[in-house]
C-alpha positions as CSV (number, residue, x, y, z in Angstrom):
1,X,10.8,-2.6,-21.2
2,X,10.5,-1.0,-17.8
3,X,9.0,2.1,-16.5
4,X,11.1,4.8,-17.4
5,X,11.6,8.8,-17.9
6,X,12.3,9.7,-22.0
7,X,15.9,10.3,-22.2
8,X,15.4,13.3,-23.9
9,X,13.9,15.0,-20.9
10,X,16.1,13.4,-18.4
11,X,18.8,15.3,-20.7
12,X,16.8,18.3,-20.9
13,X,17.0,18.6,-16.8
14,X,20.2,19.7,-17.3
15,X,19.3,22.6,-19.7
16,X,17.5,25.6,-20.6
17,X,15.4,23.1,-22.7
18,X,13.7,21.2,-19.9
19,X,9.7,22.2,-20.0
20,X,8.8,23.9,-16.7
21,X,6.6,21.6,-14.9
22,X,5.1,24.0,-12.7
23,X,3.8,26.2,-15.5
24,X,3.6,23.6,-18.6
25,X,0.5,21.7,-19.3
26,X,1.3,18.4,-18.6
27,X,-1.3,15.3,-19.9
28,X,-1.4,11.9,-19.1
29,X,-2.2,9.3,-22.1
30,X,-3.2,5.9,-22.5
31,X,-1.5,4.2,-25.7
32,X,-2.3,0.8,-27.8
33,X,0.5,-1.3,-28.2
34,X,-0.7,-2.8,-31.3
35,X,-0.7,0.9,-33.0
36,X,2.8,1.9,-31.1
37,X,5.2,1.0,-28.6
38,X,6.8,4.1,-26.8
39,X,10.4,3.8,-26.3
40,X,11.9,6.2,-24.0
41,X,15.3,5.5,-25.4
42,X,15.0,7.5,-28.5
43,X,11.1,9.0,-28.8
44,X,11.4,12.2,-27.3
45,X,7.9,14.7,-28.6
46,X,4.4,13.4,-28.7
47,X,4.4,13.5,-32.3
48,X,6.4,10.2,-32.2
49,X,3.4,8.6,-30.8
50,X,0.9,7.1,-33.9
51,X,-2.3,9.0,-34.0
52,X,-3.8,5.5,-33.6
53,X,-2.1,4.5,-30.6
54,X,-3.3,7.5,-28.6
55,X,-6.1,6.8,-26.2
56,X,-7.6,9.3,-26.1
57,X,-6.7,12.1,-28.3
58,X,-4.6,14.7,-27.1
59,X,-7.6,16.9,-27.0
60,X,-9.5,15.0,-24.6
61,X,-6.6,13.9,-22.3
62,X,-6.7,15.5,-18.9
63,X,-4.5,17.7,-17.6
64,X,-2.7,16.8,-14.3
65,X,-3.8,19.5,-11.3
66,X,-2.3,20.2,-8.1
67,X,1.2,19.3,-9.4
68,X,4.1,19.8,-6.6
69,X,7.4,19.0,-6.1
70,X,9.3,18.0,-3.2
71,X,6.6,17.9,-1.3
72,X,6.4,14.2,-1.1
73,X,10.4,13.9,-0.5
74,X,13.1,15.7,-2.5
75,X,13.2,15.4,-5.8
76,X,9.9,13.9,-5.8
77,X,6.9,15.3,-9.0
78,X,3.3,14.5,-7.7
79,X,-0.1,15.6,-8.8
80,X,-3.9,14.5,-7.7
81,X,-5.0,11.6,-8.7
82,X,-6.1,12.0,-12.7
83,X,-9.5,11.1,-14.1
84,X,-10.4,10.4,-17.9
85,X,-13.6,11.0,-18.3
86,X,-15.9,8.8,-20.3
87,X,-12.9,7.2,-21.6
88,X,-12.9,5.1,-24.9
89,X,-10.5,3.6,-27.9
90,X,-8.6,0.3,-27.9
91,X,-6.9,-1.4,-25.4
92,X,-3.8,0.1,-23.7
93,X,-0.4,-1.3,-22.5
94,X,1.1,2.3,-21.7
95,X,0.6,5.2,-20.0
96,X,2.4,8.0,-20.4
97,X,2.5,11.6,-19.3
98,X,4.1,14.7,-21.9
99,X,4.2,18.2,-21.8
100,X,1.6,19.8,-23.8
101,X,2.7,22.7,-26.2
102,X,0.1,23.0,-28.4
103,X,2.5,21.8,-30.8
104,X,3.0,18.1,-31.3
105,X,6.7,18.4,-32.7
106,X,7.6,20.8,-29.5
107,X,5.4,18.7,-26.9
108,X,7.8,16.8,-24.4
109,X,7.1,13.0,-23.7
110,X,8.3,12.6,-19.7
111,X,7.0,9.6,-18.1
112,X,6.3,6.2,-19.2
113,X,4.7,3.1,-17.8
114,X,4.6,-0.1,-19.2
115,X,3.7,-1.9,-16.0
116,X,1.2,-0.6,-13.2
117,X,-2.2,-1.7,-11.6
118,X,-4.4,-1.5,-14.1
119,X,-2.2,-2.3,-17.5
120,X,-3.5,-3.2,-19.9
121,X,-6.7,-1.5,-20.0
122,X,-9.5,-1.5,-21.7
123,X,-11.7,1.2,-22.3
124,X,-15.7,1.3,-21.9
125,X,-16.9,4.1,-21.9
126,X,-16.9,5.0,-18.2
127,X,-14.5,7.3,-16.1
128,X,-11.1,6.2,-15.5
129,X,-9.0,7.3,-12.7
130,X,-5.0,6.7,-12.4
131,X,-4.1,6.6,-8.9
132,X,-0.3,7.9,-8.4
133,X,1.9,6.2,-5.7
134,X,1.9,7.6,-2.6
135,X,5.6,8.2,-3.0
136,X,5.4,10.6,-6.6
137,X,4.7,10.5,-9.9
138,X,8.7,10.7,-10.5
139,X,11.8,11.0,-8.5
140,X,14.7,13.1,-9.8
């Protein structure tokens, strides 16, 4: 696989449906590849991700802050750097980063990344901070 948006939100851009980035919670998670394997192609809500696979729990996965867009460039989603504290659970070959409802069925998977500094990863216990490109998060 490759790095990639969930089709469902790239086909939610284009309608009403699309979460609002600028208002939505939106989390960034680790997941174990020997639990799940995200594929952007058809998983579209966070319930599609295995409870065993999530690293951490949706509860303790941090929010992104100081989200922007187009500051970087047009088109272009960013946020601060992203820090999960204390972080631990199995080893993870993903990252992604999903709209946070409250609901899993209604929660919006956006971004995932199979390869990036850093993958696969394996928790101990300490603080873990993802570093975004200096170009974005995402480009539309």
């Amino acid at each position: 696989m490759a790095n990639a948006f969930f089709t469902s939100f790239r086909n939610n851009l284009w309608q009403a449906a699309a979460p609002n980035l600028s208002s939505a919670t939106i989390r960034a998670m680790f997941v174990d590849g020997a639990d799940d394997v995200p594929v952007p192609a058809t998983d579209d809500f966070i319930d599609d991700i295995a409870s065993a696979g999530r690293v951490p729990a949706i509860a303790s996965c941090p929010a992104l802050a100081s989200k922007t867009f187009g500051t970087v460039a047009a088109g272009v989603f960013d946020a601060a750097d992203t820090t999960f504290s204390s972080l631990t659970g199995d080893q993870s070959e993903y990252l992604i980063l999903f709209e946070d409802s409250g609901v899993e069925g209604t929660s919006d998977l956006l971004i995932f990344w199979d390869t990036a500094t850093g993958l696969p990863l394996t928790p101990n216990g300490a603080d873990v901070v993802v570093s975004w490109n200096a170009s974005g998060i995402g480009a539309i």
